[in-house]
MARLUM-424788 format. One record per residue: residue number from 1; chain; residue in three letters; x, y, z of N, C-alpha, C in turn. Coordinates in nm, 2 decimals. Layout:
<dokols>
+-----+--------+--------+--------+--------+--------+--------+--------+--------+--------+--------+--------+
! num ! chaine ! residu !   n_xx !   n_yy !   n_zz !  ca_xx !  ca_yy !  ca_zz !   c_xx !   c_yy !   c_zz !
+-----+--------+--------+--------+--------+--------+--------+--------+--------+--------+--------+--------+
! NUM !      A !    ALA !      X !      Y !      Z !      X !      Y !      Z !      X !      Y !      Z !
...
+-----+--------+--------+--------+--------+--------+--------+--------+--------+--------+--------+--------+
</dokols>
This chain:
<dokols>
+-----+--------+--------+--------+--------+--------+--------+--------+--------+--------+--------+--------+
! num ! chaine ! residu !   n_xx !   n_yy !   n_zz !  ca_xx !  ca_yy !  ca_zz !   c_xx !   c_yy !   c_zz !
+-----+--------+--------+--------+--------+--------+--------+--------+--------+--------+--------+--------+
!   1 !      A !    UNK !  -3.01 !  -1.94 !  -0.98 !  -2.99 !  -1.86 !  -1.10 !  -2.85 !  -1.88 !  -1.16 !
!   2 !      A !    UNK !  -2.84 !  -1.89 !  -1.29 !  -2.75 !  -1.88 !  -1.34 !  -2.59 !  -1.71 !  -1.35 !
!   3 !      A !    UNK !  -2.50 !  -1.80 !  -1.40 !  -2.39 !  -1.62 !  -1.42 !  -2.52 !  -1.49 !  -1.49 !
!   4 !      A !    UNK !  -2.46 !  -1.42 !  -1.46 !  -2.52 !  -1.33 !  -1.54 !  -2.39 !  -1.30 !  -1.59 !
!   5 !      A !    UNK !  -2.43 !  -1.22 !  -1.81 !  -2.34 !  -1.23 !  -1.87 !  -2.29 !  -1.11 !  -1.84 !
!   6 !      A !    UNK !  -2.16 !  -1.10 !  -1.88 !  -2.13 !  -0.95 !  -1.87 !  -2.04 !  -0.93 !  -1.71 !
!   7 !      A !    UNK !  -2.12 !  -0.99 !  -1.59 !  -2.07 !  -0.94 !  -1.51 !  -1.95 !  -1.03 !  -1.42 !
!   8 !      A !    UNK !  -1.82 !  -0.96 !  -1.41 !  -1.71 !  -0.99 !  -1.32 !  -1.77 !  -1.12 !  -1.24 !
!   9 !      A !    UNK !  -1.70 !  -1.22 !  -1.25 !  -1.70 !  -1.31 !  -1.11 !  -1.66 !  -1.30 !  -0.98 !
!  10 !      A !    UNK !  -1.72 !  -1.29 !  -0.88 !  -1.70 !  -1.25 !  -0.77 !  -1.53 !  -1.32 !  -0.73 !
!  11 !      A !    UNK !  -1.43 !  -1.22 !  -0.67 !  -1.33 !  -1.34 !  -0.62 !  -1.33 !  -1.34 !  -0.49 !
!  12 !      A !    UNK !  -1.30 !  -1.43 !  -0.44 !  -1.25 !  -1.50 !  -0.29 !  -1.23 !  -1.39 !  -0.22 !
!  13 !      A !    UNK !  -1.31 !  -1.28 !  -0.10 !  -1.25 !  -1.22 !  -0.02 !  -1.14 !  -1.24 !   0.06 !
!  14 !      A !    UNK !  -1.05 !  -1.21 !   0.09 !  -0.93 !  -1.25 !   0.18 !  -1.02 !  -1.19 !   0.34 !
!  15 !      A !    UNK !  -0.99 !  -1.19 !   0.45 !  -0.99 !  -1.09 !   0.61 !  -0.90 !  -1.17 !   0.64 !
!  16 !      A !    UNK !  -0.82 !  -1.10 !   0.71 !  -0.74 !  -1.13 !   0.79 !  -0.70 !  -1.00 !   0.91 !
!  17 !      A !    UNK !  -0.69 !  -1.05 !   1.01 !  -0.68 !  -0.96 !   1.11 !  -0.48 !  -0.90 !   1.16 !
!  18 !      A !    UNK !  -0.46 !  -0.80 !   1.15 !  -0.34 !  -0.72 !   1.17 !  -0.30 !  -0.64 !   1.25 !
!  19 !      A !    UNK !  -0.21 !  -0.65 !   1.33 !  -0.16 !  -0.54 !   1.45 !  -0.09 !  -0.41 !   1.38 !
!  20 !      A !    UNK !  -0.13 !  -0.27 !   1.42 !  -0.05 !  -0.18 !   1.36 !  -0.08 !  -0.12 !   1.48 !
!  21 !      A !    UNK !   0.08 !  -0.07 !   1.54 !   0.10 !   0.00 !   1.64 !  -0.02 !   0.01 !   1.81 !
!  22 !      A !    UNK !  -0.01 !  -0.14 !   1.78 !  -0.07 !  -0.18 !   1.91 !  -0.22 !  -0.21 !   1.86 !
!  23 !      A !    UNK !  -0.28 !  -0.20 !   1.79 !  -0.41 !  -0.18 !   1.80 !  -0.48 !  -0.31 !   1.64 !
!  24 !      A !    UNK !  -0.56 !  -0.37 !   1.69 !  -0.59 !  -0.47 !   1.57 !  -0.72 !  -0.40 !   1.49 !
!  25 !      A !    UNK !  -0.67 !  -0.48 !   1.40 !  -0.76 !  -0.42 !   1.32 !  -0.81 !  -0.58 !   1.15 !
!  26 !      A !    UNK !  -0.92 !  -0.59 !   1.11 !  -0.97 !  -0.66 !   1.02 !  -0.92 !  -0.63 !   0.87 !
!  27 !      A !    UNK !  -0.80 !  -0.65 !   0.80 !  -0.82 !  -0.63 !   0.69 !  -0.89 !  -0.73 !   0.54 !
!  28 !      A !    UNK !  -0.98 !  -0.67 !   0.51 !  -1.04 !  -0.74 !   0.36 !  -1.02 !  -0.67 !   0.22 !
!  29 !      A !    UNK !  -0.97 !  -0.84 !   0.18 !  -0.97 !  -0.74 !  -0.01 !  -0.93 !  -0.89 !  -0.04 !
!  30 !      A !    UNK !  -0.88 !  -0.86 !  -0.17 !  -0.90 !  -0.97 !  -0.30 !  -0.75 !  -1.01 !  -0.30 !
!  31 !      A !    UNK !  -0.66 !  -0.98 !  -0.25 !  -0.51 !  -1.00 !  -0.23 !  -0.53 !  -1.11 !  -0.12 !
!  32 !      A !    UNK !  -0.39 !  -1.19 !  -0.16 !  -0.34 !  -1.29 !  -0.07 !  -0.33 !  -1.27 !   0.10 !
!  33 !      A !    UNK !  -0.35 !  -1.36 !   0.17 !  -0.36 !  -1.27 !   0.35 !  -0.21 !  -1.23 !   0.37 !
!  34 !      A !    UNK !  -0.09 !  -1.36 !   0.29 !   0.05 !  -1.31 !   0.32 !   0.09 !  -1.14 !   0.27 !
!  35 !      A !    UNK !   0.00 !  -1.09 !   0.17 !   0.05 !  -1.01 !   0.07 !  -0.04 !  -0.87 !   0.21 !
!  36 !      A !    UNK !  -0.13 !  -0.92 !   0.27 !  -0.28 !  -0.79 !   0.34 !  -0.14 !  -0.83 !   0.44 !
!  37 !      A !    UNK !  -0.09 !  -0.92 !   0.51 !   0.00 !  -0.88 !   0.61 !   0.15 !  -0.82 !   0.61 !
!  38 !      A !    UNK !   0.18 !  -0.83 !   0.52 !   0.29 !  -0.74 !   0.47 !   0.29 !  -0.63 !   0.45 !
!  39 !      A !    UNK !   0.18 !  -0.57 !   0.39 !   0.11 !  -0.43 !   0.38 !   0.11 !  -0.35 !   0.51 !
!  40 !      A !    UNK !   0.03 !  -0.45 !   0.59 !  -0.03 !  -0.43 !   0.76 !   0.15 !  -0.39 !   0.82 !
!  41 !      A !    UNK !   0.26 !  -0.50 !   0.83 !   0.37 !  -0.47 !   0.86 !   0.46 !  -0.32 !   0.80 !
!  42 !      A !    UNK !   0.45 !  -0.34 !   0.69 !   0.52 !  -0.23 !   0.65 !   0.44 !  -0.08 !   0.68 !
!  43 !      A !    UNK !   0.33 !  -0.06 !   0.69 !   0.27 !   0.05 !   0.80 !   0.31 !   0.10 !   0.91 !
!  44 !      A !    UNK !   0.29 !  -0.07 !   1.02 !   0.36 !  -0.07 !   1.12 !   0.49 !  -0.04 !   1.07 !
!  45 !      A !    UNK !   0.56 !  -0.07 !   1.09 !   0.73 !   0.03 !   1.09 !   0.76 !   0.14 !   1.03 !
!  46 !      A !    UNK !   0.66 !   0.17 !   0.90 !   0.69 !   0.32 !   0.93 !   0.61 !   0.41 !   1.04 !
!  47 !      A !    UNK !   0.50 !   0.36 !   1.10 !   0.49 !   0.43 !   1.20 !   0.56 !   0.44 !   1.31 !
!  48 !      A !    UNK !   0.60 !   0.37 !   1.35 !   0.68 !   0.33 !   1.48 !   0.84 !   0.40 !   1.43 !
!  49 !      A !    UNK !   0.86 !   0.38 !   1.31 !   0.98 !   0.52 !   1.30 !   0.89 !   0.68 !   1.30 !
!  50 !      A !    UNK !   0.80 !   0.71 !   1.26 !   0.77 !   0.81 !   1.31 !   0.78 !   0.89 !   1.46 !
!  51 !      A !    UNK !   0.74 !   0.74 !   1.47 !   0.67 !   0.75 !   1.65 !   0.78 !   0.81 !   1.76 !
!  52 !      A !    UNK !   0.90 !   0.73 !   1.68 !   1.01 !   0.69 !   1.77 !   1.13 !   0.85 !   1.69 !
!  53 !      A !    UNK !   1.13 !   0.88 !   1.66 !   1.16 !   1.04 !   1.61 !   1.09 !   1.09 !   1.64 !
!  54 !      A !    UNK !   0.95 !   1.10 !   1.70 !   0.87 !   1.23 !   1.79 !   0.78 !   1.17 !   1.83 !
!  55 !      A !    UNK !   0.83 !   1.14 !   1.95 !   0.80 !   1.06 !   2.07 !   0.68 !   1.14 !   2.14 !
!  56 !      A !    UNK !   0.66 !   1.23 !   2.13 !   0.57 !   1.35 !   2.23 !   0.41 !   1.33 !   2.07 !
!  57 !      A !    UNK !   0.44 !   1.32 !   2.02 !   0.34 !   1.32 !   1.89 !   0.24 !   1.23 !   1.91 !
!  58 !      A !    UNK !   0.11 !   1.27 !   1.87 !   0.00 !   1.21 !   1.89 !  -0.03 !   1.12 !   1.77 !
!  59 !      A !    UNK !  -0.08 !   0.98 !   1.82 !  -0.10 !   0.87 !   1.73 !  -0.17 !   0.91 !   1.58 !
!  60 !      A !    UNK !  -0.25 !   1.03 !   1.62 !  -0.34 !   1.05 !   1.46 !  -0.26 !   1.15 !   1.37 !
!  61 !      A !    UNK !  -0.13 !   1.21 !   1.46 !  -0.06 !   1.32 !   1.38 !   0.06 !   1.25 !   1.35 !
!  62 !      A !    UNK !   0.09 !   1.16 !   1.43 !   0.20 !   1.06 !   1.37 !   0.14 !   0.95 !   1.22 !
!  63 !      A !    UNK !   0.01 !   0.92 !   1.24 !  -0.07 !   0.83 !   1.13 !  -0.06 !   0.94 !   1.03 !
!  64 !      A !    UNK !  -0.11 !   1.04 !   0.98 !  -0.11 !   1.11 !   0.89 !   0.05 !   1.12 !   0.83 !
!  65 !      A !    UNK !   0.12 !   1.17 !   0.93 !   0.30 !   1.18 !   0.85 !   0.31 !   1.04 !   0.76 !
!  66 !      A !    UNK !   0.29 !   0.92 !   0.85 !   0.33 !   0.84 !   0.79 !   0.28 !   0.81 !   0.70 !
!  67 !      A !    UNK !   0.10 !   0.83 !   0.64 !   0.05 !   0.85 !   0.50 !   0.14 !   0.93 !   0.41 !
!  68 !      A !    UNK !   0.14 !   1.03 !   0.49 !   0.29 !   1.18 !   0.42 !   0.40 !   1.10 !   0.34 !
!  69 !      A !    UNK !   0.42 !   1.02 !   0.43 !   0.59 !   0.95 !   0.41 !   0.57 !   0.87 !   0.28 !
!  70 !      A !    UNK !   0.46 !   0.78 !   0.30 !   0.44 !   0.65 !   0.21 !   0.41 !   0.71 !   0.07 !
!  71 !      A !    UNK !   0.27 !   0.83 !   0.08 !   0.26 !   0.88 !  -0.04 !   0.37 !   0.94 !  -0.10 !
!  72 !      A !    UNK !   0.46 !   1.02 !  -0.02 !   0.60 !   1.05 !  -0.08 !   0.68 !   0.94 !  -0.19 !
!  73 !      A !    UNK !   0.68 !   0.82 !  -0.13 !   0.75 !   0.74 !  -0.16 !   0.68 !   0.68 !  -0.32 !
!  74 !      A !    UNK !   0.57 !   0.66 !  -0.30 !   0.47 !   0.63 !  -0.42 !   0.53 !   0.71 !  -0.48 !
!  75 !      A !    UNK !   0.53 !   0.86 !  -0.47 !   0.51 !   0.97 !  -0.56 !   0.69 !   0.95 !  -0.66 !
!  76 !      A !    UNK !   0.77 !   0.93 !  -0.59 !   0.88 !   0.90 !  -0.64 !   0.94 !   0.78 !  -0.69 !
!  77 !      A !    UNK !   0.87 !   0.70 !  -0.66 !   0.85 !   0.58 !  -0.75 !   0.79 !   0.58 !  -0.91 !
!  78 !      A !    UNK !   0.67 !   0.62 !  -0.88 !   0.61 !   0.67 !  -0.99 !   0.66 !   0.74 !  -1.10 !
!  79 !      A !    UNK !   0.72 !   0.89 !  -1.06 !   0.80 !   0.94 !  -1.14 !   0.93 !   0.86 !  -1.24 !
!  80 !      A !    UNK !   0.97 !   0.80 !  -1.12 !   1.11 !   0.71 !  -1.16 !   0.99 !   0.61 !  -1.31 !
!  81 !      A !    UNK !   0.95 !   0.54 !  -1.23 !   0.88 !   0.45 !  -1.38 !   0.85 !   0.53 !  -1.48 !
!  82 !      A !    UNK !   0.80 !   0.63 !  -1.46 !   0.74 !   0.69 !  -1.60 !   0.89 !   0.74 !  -1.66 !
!  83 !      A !    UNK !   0.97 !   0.77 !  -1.56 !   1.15 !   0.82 !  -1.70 !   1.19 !   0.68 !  -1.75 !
!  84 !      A !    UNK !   1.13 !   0.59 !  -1.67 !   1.21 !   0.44 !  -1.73 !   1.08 !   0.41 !  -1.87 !
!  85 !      A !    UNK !   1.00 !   0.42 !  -1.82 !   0.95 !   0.39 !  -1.96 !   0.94 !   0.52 !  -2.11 !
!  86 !      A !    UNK !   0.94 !   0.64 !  -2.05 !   0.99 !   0.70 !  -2.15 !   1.13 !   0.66 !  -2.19 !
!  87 !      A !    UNK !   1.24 !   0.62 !  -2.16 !   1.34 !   0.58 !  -2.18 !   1.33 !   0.47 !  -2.26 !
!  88 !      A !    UNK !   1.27 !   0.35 !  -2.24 !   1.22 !   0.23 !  -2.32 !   1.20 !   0.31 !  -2.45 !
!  89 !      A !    UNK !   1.10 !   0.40 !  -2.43 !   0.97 !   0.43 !  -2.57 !   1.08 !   0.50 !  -2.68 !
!  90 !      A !    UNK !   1.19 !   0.58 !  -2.60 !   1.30 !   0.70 !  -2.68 !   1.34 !   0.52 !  -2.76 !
!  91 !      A !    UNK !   1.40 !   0.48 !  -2.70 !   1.55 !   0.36 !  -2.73 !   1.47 !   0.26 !  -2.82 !
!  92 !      A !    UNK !   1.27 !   0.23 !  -2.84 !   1.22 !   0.18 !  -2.93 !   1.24 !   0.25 !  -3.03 !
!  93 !      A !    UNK !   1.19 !   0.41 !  -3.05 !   1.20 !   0.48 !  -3.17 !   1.31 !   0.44 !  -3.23 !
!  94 !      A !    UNK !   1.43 !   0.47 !  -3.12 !   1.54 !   0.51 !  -3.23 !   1.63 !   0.40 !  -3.27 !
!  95 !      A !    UNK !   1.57 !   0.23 !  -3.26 !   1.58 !   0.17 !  -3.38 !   1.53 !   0.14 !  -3.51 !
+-----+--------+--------+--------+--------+--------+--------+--------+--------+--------+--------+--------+
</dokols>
């Protein structure tokens, strides 16, 4: 059978497989495997600074902080872009 119209082309799944904090695991998605392992790494180490600041803490309460940590970090990111592009949008007007 031919495309059907309308609908998205399927793209190239990536898997690739990743250590985070001892334990492997299969990552899939539509990103590059170097881009899914970078991801996978940067997890790892913020967990393992969790880890390693509360050494007595249990792996699923140290996983959660460090979702804590990363969403933090998003969250202030985000904000930052949105004053930089309100900034842009002011400095368009007021030519």
């Amino acid at each position: 059978m031919g495309k059907q119209e309308g609908k998205p082309e399927d793209k190239q799944e990536t898997r690739v497989e990743v250590e985070i904090f001892g334990e492997y695991y299969i990552l899939k998605g539509n990103a590059p495997e170097d881009y899914l392992r970078m991801l996978a790494q940067y997890v790892n180490q913020k967990l393992r600074q969790i880890m390693t600041r509360n050494p007595r803490l249990g792996l699923t309460k140290a996983a959660l902080l460090t979702a804590l940590n990363i969403a933090d970090e998003l969250m202030k990111l985000q904000k930052e872009y949105d004053e930089l592009i309100e900034l842009l949008e002011m400095e368009k007007r007021a030519k």
